[in-house]
MDAnalysis code that builds the backbone (N, CA, C; Angstrom):
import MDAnalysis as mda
import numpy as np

u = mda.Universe.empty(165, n_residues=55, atom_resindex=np.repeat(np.arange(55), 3), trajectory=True)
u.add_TopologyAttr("name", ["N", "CA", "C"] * 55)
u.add_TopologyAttr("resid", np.arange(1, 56))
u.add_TopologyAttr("resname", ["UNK", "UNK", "UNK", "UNK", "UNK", "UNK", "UNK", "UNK", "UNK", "UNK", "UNK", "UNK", "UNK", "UNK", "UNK", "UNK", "UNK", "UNK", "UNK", "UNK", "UNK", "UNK", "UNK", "UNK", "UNK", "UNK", "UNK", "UNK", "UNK", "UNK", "UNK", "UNK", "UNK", "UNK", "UNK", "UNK", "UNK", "UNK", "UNK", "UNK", "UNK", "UNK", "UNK", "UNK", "UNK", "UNK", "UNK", "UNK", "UNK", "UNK", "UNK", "UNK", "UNK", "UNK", "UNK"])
u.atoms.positions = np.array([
    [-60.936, 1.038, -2.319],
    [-60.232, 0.495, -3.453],
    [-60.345, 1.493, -4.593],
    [-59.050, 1.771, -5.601],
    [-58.999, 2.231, -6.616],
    [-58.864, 1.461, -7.735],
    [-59.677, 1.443, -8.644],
    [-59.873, 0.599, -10.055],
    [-59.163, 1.843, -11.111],
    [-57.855, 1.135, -11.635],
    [-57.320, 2.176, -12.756],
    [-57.696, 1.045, -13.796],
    [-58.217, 1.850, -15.170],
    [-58.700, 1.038, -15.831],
    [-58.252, 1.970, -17.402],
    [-58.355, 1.239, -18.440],
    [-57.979, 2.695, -19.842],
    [-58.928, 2.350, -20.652],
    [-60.135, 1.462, -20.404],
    [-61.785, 1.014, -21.132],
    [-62.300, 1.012, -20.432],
    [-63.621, 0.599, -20.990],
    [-64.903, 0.982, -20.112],
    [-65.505, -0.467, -20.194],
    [-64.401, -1.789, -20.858],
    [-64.934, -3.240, -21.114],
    [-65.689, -3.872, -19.973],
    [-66.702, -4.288, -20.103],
    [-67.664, -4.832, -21.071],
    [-68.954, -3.788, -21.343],
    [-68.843, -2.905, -20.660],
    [-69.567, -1.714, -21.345],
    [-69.679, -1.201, -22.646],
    [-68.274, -0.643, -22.877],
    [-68.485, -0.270, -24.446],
    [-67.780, -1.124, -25.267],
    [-65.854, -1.178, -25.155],
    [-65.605, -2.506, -25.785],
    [-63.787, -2.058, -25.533],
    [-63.078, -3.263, -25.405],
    [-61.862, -3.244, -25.062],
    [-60.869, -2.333, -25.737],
    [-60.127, -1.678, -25.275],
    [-58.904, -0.937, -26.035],
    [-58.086, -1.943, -26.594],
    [-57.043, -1.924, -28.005],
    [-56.491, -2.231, -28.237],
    [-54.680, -1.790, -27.583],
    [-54.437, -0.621, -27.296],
    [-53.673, -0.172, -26.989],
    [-52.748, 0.431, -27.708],
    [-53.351, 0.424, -29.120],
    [-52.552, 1.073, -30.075],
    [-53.325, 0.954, -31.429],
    [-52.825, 2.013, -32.487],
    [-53.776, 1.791, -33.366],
    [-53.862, 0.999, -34.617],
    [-54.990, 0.774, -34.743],
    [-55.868, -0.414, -35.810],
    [-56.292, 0.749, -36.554],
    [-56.532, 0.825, -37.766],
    [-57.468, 1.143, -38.469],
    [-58.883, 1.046, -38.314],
    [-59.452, -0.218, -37.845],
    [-60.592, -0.292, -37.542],
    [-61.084, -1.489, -36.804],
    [-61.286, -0.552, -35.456],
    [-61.797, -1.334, -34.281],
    [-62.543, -2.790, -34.275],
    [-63.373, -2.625, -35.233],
    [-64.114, -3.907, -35.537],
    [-63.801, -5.131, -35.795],
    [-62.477, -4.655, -36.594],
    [-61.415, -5.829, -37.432],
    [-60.522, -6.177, -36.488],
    [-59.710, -5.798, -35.298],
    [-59.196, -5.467, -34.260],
    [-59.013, -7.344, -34.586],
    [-57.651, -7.737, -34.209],
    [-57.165, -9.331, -34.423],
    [-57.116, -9.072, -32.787],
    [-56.546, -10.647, -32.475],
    [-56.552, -10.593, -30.920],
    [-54.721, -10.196, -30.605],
    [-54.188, -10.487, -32.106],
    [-52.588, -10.108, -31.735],
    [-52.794, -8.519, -31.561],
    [-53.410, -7.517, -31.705],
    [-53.682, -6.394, -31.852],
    [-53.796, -6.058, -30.531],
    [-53.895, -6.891, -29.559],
    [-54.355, -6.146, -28.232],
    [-53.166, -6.134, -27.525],
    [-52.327, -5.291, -26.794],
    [-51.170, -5.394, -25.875],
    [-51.890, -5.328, -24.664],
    [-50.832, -5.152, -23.780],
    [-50.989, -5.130, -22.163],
    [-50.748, -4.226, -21.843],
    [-51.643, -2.844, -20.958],
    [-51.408, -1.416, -20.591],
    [-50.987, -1.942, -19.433],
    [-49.992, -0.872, -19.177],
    [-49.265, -0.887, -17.599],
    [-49.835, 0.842, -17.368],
    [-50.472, 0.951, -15.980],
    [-50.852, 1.865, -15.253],
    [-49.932, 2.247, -14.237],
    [-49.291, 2.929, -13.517],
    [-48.343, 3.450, -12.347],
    [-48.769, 4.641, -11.681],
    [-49.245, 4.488, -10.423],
    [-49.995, 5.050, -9.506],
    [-48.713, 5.553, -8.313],
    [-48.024, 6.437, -8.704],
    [-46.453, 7.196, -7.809],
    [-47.345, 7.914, -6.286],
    [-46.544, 7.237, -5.577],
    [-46.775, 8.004, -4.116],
    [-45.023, 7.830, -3.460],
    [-44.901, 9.508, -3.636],
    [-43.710, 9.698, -3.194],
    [-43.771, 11.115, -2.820],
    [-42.484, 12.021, -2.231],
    [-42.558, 13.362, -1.971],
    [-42.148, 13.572, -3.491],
    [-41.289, 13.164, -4.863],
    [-40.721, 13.568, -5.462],
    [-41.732, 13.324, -6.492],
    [-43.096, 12.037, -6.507],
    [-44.120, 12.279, -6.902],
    [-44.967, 11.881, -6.822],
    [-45.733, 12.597, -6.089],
    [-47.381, 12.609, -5.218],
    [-48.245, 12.480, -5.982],
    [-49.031, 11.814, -5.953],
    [-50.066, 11.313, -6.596],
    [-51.586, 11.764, -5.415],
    [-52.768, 12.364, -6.348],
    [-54.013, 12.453, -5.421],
    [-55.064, 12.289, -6.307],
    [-56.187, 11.905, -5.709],
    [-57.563, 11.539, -6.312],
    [-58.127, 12.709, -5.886],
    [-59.017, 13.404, -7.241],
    [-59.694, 13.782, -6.684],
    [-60.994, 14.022, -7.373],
    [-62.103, 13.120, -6.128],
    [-63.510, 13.100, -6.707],
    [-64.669, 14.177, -6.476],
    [-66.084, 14.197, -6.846],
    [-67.082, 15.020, -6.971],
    [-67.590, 14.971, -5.616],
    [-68.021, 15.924, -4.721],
    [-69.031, 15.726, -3.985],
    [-70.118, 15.970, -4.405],
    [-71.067, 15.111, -4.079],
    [-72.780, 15.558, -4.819],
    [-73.489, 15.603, -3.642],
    [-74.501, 16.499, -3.947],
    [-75.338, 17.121, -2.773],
    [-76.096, 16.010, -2.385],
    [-77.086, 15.860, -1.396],
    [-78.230, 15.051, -1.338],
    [-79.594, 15.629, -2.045],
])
């Protein structure tokens, strides 16, 4: 499974998705809905690519 995500919530603290002046004050109308799009096609290929770590 791939988790696309654009915060790190409940870790550090939710994106608004656009800007506020200041995060803190952040209303709840302030928050939109991110759309992510993950293309697998020949015209556009999409690849992951992660770390190998040693043992």
């Amino acid at each position: 499974m791939i988790q696309v995500q654009s915060t790190w919530f409940p870790l550090i603290d939710r994106n608004p998705q656009k800007f506020v002046p200041n995060m803190f004050e952040a209303k709840e109308s302030d928050y939109i809905k991110a759309t992510h799009q993950v293309y697998f096609s020949a015209q556009y290929p999409t690849f992951v690519e992660l770390p190998v770590m040693k043992n």
